[in-house]
C-alpha positions in Angstrom: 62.9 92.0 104.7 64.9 91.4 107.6 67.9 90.6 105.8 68.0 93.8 103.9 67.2 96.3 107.1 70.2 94.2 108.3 72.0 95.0 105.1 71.4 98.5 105.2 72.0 98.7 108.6 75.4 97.3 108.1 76.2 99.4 104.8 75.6 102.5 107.1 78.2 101.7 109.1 80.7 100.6 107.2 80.0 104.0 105.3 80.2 105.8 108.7 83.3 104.4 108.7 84.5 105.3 105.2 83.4 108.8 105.5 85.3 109.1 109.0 88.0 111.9 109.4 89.3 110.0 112.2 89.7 106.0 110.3 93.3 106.4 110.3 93.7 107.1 113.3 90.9 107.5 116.5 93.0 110.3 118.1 90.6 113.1 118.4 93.1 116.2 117.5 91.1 118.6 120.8 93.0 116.0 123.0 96.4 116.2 121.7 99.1 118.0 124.4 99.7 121.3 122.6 103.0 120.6 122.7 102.1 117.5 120.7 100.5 119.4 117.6 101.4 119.7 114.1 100.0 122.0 111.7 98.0 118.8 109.4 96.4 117.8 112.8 96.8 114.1 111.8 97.9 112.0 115.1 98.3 108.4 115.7 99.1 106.2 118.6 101.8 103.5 118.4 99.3 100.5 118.2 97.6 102.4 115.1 100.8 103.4 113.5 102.2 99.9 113.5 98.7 98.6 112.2 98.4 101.5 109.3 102.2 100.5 108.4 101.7 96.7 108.3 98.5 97.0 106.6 100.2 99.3 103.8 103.9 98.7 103.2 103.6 101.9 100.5 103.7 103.8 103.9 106.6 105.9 104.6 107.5 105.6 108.3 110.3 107.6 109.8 111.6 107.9 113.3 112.9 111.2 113.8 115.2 110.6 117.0 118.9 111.3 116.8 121.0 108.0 115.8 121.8 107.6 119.7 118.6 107.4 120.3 117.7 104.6 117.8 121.1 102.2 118.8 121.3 102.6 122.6 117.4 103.0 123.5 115.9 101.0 120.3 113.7 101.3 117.3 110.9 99.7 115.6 113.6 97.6 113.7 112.2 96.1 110.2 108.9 98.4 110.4 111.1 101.6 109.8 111.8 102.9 106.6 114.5 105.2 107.8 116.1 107.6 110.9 116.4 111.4 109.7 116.9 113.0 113.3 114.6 116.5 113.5 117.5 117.6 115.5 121.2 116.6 116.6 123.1 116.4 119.6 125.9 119.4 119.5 128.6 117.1 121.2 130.7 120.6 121.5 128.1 122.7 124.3 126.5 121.3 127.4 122.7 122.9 128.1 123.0 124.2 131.3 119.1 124.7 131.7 118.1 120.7 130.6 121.2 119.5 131.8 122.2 117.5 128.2 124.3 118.5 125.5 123.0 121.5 123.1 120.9 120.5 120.7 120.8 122.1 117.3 118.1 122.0 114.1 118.5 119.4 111.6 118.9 121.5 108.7 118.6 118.6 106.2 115.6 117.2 107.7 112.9 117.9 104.7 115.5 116.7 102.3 116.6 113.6 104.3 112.6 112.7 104.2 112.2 113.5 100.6 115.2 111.6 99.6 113.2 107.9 101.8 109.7 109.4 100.7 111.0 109.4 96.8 113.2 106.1 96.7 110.2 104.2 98.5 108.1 105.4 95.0 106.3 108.1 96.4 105.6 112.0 96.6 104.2 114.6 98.9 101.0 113.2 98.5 102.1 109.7 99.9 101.3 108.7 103.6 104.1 109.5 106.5 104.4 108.7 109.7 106.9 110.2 112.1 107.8 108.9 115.4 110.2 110.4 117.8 110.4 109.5 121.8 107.2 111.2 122.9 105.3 112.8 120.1 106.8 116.9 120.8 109.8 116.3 117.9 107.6 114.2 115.3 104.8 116.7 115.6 107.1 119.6 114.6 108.8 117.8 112.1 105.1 116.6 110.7 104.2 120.8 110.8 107.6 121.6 109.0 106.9 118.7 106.0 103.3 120.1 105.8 105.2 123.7 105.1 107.5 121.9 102.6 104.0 120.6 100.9 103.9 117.2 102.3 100.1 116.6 103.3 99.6 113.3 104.6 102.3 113.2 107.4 101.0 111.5 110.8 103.1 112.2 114.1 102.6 109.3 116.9 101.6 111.1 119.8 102.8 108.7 122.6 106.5 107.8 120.3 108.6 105.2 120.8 109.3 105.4 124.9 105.7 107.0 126.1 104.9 109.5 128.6 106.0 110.1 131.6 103.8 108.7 134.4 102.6 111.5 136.8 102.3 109.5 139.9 103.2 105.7 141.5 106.1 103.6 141.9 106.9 104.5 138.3 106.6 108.5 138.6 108.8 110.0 136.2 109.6 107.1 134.2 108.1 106.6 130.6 105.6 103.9 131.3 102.4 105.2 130.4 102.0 104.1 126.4 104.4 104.6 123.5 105.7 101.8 120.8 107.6 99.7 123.9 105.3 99.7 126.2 102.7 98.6 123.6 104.6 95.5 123.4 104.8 96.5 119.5 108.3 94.6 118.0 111.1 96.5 118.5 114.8 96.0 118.2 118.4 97.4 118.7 120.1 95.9 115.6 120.0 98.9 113.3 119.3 98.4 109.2 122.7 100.2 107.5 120.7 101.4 104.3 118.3 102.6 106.8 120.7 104.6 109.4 121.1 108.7 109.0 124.6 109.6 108.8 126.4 113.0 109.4 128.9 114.1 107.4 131.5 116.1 109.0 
């Protein structure tokens, strides 16, 4: 008798589980910065993201910084699938209001995606993770996929370098959470057949 209660007990769970809007990812969406967002609602930390990814290589996992980004800063080298930048540095105008040059709209993002998405076997049905430095670019580029009919497309909300912390020896500095300060593998060697390249 006691073996079964047990066995129900644990089916329940386990079913709990199953039935859970949240198993990919614990992230309850009410949380999420607004700037942090997307449209599909589907968030993941770096920790959950690497775990989804190594647990299913049929994952499609994109970092959406610019190429910069990915060589000089790092990336999450042989867990990536590709770079498609959800926007580019304008090397010809300097932002006078975020001190940085302009930035402009990758115009070939949903394309670029498509193109990693479709040669890795899949389709807009197929499971995406975007990743940028912070989680503000991946989540619109996870709302503009979900426009282009992509439905399963996770932004990590803390990206690659974290937050910013708010107070301390290290206020200002992106040491809260993210991919690196996970202690998740990460290098600056970048993949060629993986790199985004712009044609000029």
């Amino acid at each position: 008798m006691k073996k079964s209660v047990l066995t129900l007990a644990l089916m329940a769970v386990l079913g709990g589980f199953v039935a859970s809007p949240l198993l990919a990812g614990d992230i309850d969406p009410a949380t999420v910065p607004e700037i942090k967002q997307s449209d599909l609602k589907l968030y993941l930390s770096a920790k959950e993201a690497y775990d989804m990814k190594k647990a299913n290589e049929k994952i499609v996992f994109i970092d959406v910084r610019t190429p910069e980004e990915l060589q000089y800063v790092g990336n999450a080298g042989a867990m990536l699938d590709g770079n498609v930048p959800y926007i580019l540095n304008d090397l010809s105008g300097y932002d006078e209001k975020f001190k940085h040059y302009k930035i402009v709209p990758n115009s070939d993002f949903v394309t670029a995606v498509s193109e990693i998405v479709t040669k890795k076997g899949g389709n807009k049905e197929t499971e995406v993770i975007l990743m940028c430095r912070s989680g503000d670019r991946s989540s619109k580029g996870a709302s503009l996929l979900g426009k282009a009919g992509y439905t399963k497309v996770y932004t990590v909300v803390d990206g690659f370098e974290g937050d910013k912390a708010k107070d301390g020896e290290n206020k200002g500095k992106r040491t809260v959470n993210g991919w690196k300060n996970a202690d998740l593998p990460w290098a600056y060697d970048m993949s060629k057949d993986k790199m985004y390249y712009i044609l000029n």
